[in-house]
Backbone as JSON Lines, residues from 0, in Angstrom:
{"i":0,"aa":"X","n":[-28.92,-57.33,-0.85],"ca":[-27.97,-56.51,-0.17],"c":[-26.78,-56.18,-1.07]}
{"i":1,"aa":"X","n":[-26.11,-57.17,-1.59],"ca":[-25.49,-56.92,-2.92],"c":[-25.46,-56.0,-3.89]}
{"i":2,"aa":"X","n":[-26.74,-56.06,-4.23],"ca":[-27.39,-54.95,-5.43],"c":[-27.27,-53.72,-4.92]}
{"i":3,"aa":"X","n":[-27.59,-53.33,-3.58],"ca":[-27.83,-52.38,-2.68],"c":[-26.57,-51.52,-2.82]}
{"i":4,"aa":"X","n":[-25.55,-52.51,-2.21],"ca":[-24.07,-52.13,-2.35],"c":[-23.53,-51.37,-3.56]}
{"i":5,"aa":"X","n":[-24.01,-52.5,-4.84],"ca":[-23.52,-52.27,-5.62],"c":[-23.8,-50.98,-6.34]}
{"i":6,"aa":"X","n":[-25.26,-50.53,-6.1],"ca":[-26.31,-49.35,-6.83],"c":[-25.28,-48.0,-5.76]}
{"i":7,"aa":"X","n":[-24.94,-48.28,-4.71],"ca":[-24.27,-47.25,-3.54],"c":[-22.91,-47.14,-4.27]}
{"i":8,"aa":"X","n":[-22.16,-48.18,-4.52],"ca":[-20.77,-47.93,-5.01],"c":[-20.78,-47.15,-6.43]}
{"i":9,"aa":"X","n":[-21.83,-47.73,-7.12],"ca":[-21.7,-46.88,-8.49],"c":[-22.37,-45.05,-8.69]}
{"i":10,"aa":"X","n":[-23.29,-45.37,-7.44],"ca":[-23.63,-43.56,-6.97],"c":[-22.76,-42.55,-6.92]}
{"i":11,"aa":"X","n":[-21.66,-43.56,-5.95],"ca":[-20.75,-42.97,-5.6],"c":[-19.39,-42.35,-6.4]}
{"i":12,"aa":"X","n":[-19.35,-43.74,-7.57],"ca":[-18.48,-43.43,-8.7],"c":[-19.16,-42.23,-9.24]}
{"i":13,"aa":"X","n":[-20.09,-42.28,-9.55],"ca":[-20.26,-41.32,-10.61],"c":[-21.1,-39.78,-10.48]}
{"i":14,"aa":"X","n":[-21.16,-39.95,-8.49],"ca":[-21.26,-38.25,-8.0],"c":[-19.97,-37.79,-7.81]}
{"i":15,"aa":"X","n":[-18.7,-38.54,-7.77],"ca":[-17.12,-38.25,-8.02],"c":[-16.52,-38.06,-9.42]}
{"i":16,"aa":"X","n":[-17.29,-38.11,-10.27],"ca":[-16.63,-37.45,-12.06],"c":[-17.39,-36.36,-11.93]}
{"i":17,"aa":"X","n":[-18.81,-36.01,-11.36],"ca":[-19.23,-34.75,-11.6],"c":[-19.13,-33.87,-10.24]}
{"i":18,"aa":"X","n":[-17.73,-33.89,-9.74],"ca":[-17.56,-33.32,-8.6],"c":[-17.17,-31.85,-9.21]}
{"i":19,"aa":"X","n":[-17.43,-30.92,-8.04],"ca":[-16.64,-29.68,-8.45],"c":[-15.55,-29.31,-7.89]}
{"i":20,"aa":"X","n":[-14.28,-28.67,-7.88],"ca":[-13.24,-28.27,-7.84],"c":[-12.8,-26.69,-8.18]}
{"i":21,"aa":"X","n":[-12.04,-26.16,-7.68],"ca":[-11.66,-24.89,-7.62],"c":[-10.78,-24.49,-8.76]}
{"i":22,"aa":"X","n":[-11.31,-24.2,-9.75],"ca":[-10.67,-24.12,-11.21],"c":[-9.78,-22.45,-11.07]}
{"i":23,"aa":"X","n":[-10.18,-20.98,-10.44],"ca":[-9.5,-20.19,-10.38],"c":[-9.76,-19.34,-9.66]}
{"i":24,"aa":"X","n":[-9.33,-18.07,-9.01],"ca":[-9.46,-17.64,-7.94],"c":[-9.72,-16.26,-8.3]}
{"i":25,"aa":"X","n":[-10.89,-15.38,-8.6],"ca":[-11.2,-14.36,-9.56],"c":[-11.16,-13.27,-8.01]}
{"i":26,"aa":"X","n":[-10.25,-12.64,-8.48],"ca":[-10.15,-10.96,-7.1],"c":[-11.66,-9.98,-7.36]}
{"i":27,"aa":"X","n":[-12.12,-9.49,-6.56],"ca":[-12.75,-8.72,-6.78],"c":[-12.75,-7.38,-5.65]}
{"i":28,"aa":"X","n":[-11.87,-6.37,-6.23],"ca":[-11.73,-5.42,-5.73],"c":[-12.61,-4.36,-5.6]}
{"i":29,"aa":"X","n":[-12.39,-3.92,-4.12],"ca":[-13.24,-3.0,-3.08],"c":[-13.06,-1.45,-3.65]}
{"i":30,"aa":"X","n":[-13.4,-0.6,-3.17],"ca":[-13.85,0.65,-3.36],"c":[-12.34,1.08,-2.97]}
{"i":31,"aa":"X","n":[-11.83,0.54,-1.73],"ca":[-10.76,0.95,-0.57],"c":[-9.11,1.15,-1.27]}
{"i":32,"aa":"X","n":[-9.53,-0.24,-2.37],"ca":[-8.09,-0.46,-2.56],"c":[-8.61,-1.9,-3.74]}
{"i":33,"aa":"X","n":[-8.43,-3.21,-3.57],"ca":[-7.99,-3.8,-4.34],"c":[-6.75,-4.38,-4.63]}
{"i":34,"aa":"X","n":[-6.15,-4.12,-4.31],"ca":[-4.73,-4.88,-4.55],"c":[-4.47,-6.56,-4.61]}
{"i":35,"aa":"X","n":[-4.2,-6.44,-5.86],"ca":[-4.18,-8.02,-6.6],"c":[-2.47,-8.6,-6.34]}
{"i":36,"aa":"X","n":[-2.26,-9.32,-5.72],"ca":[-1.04,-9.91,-5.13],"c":[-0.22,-9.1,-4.47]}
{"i":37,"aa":"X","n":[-0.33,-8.84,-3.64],"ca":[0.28,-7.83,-2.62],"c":[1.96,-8.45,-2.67]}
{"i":38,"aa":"X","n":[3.17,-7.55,-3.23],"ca":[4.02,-7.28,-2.3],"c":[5.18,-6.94,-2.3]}
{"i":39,"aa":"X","n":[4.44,-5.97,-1.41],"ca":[5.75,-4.9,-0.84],"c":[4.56,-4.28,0.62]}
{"i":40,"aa":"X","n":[5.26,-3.75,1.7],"ca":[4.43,-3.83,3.26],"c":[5.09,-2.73,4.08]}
{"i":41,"aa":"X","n":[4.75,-2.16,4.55],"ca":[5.34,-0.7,5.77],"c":[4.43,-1.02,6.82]}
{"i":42,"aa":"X","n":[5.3,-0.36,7.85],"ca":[4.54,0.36,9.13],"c":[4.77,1.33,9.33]}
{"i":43,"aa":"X","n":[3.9,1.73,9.99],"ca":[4.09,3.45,10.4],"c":[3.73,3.06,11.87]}
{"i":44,"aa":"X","n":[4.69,3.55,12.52],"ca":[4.43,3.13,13.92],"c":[3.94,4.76,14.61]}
{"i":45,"aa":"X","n":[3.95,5.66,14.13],"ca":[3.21,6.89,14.35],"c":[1.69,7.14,14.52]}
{"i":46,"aa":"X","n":[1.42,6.86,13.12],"ca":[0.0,6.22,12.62],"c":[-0.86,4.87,13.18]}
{"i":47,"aa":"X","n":[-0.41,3.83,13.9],"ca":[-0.38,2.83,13.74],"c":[-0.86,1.97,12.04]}
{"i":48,"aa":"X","n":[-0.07,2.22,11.2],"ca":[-0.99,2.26,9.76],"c":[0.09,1.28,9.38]}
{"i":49,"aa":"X","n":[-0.65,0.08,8.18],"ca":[-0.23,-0.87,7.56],"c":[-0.22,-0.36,6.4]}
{"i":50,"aa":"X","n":[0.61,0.02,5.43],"ca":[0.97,0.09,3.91],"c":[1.17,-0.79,2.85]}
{"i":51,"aa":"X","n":[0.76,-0.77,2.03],"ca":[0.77,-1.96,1.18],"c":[-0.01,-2.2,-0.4]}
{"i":52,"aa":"X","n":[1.2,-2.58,-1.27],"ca":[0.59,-2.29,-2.56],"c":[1.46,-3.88,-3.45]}
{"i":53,"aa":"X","n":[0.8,-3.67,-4.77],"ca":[0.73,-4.77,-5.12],"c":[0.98,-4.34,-6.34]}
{"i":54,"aa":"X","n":[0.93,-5.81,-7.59],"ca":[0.97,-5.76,-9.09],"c":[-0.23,-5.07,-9.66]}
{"i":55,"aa":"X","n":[0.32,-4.27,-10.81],"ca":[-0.89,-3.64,-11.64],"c":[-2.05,-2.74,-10.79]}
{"i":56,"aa":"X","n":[-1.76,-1.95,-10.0],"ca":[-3.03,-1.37,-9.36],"c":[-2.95,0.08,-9.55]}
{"i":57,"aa":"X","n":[-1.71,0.8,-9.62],"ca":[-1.52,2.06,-9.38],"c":[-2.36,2.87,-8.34]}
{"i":58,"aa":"X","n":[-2.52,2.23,-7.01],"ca":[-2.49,2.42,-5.65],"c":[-1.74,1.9,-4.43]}
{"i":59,"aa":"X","n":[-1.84,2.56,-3.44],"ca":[-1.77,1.94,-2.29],"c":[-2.59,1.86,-1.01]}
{"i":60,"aa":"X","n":[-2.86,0.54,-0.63],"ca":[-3.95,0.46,0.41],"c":[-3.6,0.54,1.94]}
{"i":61,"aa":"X","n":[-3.98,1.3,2.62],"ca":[-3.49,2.2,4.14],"c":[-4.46,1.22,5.18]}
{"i":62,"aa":"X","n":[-4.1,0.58,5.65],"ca":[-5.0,-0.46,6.15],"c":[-4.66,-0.15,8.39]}
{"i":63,"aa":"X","n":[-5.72,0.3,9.65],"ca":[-5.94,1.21,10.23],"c":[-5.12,-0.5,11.19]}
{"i":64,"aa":"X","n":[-3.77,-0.35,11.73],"ca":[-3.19,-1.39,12.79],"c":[-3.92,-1.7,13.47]}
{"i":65,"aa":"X","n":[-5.19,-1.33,14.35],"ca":[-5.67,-1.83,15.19],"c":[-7.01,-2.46,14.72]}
{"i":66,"aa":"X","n":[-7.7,-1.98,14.14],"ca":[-8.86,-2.85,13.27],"c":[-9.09,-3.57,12.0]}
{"i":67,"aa":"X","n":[-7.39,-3.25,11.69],"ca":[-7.21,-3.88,10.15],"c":[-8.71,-3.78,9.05]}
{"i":68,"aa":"X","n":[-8.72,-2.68,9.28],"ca":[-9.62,-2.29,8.17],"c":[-8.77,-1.35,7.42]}
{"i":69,"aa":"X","n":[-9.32,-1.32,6.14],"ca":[-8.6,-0.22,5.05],"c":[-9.75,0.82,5.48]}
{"i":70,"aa":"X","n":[-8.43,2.13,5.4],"ca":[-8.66,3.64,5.52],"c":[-8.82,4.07,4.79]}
{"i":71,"aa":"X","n":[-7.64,3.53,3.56],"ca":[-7.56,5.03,2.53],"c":[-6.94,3.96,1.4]}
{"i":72,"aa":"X","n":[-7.53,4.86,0.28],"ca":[-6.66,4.17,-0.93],"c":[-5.58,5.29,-1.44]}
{"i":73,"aa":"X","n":[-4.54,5.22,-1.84],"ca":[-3.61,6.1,-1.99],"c":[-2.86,6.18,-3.42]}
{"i":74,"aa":"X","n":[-3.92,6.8,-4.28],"ca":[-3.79,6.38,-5.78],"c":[-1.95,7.07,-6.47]}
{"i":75,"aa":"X","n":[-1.62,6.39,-7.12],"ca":[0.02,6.48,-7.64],"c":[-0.42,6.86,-9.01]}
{"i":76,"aa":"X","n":[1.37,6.95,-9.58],"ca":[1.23,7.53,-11.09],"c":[0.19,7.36,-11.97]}
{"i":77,"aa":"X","n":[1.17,6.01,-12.16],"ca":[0.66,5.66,-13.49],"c":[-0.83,4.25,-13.34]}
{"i":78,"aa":"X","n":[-1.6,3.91,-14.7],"ca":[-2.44,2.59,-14.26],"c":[-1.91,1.46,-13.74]}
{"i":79,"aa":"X","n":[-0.48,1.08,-14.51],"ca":[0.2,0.25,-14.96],"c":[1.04,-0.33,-13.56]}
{"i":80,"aa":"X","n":[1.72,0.75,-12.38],"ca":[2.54,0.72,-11.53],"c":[2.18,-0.35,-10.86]}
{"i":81,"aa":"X","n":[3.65,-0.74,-10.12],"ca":[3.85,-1.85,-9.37],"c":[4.78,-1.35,-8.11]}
{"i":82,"aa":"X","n":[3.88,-1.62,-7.37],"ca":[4.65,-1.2,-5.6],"c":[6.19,-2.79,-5.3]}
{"i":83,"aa":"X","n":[7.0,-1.63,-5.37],"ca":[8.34,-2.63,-5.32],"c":[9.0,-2.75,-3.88]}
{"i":84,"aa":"X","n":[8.81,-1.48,-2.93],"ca":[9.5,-1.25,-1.52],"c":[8.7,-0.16,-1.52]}
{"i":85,"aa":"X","n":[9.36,-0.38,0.3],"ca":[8.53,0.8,0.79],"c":[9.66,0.98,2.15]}
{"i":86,"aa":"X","n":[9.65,2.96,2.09],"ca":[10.64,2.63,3.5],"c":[9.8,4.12,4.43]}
{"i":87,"aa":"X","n":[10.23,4.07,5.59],"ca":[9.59,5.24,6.52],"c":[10.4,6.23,7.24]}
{"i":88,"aa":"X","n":[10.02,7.18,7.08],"ca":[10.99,8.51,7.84],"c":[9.79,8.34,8.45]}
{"i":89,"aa":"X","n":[10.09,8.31,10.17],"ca":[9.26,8.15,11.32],"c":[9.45,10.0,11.41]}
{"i":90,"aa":"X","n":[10.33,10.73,11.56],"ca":[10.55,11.71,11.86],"c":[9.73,12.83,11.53]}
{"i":91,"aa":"X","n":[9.25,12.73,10.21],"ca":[8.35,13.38,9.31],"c":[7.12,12.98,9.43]}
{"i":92,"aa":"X","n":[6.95,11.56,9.61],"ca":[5.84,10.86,9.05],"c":[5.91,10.53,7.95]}
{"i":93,"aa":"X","n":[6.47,10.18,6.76],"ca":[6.62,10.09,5.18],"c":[6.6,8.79,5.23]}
{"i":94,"aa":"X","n":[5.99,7.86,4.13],"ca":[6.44,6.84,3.5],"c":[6.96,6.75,1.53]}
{"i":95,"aa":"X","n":[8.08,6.67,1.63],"ca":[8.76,6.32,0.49],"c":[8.3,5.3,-0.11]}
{"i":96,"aa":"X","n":[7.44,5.13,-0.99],"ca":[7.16,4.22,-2.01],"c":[7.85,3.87,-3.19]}
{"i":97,"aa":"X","n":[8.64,3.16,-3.64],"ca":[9.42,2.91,-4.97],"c":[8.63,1.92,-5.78]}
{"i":98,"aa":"X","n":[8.22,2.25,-7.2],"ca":[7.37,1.73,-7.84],"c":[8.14,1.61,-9.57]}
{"i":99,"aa":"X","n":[7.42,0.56,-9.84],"ca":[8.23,0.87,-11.35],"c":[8.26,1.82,-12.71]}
{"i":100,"aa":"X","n":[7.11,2.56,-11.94],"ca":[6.79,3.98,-13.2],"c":[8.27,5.19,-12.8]}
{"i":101,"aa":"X","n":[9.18,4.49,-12.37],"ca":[10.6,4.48,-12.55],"c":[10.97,6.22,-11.34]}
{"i":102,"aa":"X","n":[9.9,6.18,-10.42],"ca":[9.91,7.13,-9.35],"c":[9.33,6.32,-8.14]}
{"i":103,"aa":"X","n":[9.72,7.5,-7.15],"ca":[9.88,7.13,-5.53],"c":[8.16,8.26,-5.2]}
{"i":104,"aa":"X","n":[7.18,7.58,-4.98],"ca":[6.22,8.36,-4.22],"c":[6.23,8.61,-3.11]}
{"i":105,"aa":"X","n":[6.05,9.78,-2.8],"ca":[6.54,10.31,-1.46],"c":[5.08,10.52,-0.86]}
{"i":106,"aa":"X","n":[5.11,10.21,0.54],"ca":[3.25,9.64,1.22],"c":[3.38,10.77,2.84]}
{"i":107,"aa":"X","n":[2.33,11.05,2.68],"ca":[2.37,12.0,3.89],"c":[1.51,10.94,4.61]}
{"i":108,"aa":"X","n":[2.0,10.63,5.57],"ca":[1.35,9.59,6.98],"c":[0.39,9.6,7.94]}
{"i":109,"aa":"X","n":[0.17,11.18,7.48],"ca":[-1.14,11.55,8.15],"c":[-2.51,12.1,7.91]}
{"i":110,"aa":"X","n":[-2.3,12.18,6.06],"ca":[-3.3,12.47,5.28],"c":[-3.71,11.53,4.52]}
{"i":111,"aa":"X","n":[-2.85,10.49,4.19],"ca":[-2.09,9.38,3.06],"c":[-2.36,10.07,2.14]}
{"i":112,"aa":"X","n":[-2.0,10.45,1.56],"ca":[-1.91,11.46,-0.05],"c":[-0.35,11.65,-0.11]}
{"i":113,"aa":"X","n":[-0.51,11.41,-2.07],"ca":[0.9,11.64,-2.24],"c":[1.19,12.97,-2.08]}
{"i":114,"aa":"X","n":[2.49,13.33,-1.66],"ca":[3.24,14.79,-1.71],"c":[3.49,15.12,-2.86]}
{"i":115,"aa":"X","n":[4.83,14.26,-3.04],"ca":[5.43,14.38,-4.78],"c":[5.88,12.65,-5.36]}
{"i":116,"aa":"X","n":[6.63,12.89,-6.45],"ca":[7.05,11.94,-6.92],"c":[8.75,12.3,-6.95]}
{"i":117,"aa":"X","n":[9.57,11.1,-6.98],"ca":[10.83,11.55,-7.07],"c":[11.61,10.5,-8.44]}
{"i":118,"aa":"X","n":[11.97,10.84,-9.59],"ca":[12.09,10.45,-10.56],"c":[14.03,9.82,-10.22]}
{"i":119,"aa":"X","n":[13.85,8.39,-10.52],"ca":[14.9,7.37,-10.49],"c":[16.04,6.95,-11.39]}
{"i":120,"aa":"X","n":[15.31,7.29,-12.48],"ca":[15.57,6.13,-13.51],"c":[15.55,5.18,-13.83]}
{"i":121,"aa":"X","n":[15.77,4.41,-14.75],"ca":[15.7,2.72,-14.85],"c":[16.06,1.6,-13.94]}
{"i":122,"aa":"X","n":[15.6,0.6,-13.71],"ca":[15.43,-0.53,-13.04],"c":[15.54,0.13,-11.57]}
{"i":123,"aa":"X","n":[14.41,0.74,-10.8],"ca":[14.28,0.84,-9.36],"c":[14.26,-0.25,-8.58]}
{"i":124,"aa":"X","n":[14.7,-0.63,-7.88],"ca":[15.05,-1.56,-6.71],"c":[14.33,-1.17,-5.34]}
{"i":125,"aa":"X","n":[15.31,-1.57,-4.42],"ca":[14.73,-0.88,-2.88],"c":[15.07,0.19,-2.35]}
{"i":126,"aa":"X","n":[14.24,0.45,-1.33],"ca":[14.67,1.39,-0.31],"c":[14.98,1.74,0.81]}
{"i":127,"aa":"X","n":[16.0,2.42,2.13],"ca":[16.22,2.33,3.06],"c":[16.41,3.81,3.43]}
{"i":128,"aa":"X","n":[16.08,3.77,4.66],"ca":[16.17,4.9,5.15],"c":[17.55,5.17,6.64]}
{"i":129,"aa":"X","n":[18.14,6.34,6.46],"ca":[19.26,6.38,7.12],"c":[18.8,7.67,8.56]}
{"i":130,"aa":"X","n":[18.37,6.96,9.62],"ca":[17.86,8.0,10.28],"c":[18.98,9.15,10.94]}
{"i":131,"aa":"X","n":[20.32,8.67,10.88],"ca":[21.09,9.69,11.21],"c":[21.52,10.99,10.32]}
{"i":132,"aa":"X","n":[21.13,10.67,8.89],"ca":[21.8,11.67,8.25],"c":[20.97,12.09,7.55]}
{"i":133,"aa":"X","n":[19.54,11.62,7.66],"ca":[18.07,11.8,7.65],"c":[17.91,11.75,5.92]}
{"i":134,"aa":"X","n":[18.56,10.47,5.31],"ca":[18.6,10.46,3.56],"c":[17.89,9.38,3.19]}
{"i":135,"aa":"X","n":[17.59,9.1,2.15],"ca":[16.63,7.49,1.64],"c":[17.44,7.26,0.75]}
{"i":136,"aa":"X","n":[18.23,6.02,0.56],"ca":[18.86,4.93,-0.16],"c":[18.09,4.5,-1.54]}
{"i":137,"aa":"X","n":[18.42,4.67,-2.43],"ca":[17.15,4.18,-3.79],"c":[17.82,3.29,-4.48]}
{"i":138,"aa":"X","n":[18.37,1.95,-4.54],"ca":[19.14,1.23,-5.35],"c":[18.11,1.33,-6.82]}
{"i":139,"aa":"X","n":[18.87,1.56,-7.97],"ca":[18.39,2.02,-8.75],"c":[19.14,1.52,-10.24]}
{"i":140,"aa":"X","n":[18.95,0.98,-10.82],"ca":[19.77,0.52,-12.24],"c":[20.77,0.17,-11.83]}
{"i":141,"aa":"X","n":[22.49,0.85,-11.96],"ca":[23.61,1.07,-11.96],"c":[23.81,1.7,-11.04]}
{"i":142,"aa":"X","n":[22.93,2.01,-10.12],"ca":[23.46,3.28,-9.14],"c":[22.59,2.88,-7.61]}
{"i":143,"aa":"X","n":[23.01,4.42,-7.35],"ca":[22.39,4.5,-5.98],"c":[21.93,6.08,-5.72]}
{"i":144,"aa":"X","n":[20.64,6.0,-5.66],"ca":[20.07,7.61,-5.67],"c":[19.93,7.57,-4.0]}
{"i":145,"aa":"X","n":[20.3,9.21,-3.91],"ca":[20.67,9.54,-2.22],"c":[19.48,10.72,-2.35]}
{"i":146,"aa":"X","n":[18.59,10.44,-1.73],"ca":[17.31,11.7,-1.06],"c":[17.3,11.9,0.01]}
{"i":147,"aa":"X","n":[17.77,13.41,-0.28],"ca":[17.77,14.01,1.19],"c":[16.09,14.2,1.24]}
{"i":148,"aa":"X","n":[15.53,13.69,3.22],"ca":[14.26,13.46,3.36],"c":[13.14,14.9,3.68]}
{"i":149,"aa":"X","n":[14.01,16.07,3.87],"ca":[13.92,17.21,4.52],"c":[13.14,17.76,3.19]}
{"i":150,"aa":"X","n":[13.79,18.14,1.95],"ca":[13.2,18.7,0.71],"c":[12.47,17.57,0.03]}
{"i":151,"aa":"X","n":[12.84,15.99,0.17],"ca":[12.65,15.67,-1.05],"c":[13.09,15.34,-2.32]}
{"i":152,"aa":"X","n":[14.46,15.66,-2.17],"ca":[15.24,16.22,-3.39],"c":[16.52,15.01,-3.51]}
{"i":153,"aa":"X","n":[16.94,14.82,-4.85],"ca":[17.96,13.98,-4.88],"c":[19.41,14.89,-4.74]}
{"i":154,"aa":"X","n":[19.98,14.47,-3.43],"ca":[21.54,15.09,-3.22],"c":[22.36,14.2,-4.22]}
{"i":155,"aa":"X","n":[22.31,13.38,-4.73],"ca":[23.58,12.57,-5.2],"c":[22.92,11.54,-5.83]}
{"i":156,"aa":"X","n":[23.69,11.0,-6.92],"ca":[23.42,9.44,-7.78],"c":[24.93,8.89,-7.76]}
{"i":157,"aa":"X","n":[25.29,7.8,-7.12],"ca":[26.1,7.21,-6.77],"c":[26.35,6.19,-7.88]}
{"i":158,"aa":"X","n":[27.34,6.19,-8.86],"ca":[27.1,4.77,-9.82],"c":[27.8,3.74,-9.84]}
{"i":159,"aa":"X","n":[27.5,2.83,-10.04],"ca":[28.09,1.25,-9.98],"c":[28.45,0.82,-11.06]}
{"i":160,"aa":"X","n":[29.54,-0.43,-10.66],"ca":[29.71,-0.85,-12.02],"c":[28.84,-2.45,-12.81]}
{"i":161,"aa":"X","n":[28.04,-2.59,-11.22],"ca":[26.97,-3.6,-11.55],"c":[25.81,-3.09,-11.32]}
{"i":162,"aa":"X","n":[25.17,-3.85,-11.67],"ca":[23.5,-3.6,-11.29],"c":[23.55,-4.05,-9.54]}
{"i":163,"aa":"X","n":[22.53,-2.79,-8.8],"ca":[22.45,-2.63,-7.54],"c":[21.12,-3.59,-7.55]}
{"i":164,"aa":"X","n":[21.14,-4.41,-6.73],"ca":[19.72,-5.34,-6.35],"c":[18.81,-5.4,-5.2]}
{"i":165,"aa":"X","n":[19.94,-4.67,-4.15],"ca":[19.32,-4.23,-2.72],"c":[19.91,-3.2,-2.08]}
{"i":166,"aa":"X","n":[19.36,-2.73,-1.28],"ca":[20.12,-2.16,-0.2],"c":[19.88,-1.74,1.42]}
{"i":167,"aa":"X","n":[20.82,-1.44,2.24],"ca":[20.65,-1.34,3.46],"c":[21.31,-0.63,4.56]}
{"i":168,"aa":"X","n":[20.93,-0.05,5.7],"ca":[21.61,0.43,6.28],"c":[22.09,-0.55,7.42]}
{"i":169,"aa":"X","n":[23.06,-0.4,7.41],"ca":[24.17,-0.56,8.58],"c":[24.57,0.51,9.22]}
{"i":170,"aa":"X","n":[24.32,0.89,10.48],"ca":[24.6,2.24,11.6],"c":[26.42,2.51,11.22]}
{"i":171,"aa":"X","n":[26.91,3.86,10.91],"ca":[26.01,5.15,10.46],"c":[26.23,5.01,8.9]}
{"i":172,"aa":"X","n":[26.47,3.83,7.95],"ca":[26.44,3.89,6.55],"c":[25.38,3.02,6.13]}
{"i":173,"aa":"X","n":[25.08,3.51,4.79],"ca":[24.27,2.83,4.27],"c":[25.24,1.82,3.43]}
{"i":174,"aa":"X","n":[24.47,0.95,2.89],"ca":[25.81,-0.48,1.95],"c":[24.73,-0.55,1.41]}
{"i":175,"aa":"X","n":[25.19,-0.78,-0.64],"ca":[24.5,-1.55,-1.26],"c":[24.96,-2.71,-1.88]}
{"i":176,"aa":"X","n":[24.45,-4.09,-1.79],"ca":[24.33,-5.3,-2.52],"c":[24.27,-5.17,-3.62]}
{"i":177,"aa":"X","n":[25.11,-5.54,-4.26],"ca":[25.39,-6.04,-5.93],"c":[24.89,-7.47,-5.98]}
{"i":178,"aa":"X","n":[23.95,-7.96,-7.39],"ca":[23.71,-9.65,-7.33],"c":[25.08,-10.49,-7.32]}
{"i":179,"aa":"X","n":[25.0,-11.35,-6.94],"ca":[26.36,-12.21,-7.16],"c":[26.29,-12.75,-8.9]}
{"i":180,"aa":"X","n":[27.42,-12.83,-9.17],"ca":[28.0,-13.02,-10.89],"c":[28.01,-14.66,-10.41]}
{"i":181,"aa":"X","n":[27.67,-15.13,-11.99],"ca":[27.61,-16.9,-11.85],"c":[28.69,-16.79,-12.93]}
């Protein structure tokens, strides 16, 4: 009985050195989309549609609120792009995409296809949308890019004397966050 034990304990040692373990976690992207670490996220409460894009994909995946299945893939600039924010003019249907190929993709909500692109400049940040004065907030490098949502078009670049890191609306202004200085 001993031996028995002993032949069981050493089985056991040594089906535990040749155990297997989860060494890495390889993505393998769909036809739909793909998106390898998702994040940045919208709703479209029009659509019922989930938005959402990720590192390195130069898309975005339109995923259907009620069956959470992907609809549509919603291909962007560049290969390279990275989905940073995302904000929604319900009014239009549009979703504002800010990405780092250093423009704002502009998304029609009911085709998902891009419209246009809206060019930023360096270090793009977030985005907010101001439904009273119907403009999108672009914290942006040093500044603050103001798009009016009607054309598309940048009314104004607002500049700072720090780097802008967020921003937001507060009813009826928008405010942007500067990082705090150490």
């Amino acid at each position: 009985m001993k031996k028995l034990a002993g032949l069981v304990a050493v089985g056991c040692l040594l089906s535990a050195v040749s155990a297997q373990w989860l060494e890495t976690t390889i993505s393998l992207p769909d036809s739909m989309s793909g998106i390898a670490a998702p994040c940045a996220a919208a709703y479209d409460p029009v659509t019922n549609t989930v938005y959402t894009g990720g590192l390195h994909v130069a898309a975005i995946a339109a995923i259907d609120g009620t069956s959470n299945e992907k609809v549509a893939r919603v291909p962007l600039y560049r290969y390279w792009d990275w989905t940073r924010d995302f904000c929604l003019d319900s009014t239009r249907n549009k979703i504002y995409c800010m990405s780092l190929s250093q423009s704002v993709a502009v998304i029609d909500g009911y085709t998902n296809s891009v419209l246009s692109y809206i060019g930023t400049g360096w270090l793009p940040g977030s985005l907010c949308h101001n439904s009273v004065n119907d403009r999108i907030y672009c914290a942006a490098g040093y500044g603050v890019i103001v798009i009016d949502c009607a054309g598309d078009t940048v009314t104004r670049w607002i500049t700072t004397s720090s780097r802008v890191a967020g921003i937001s609306v507060a009813m009826p202004l928008a405010t942007a966050c500067t990082p705090p200085t150490r």
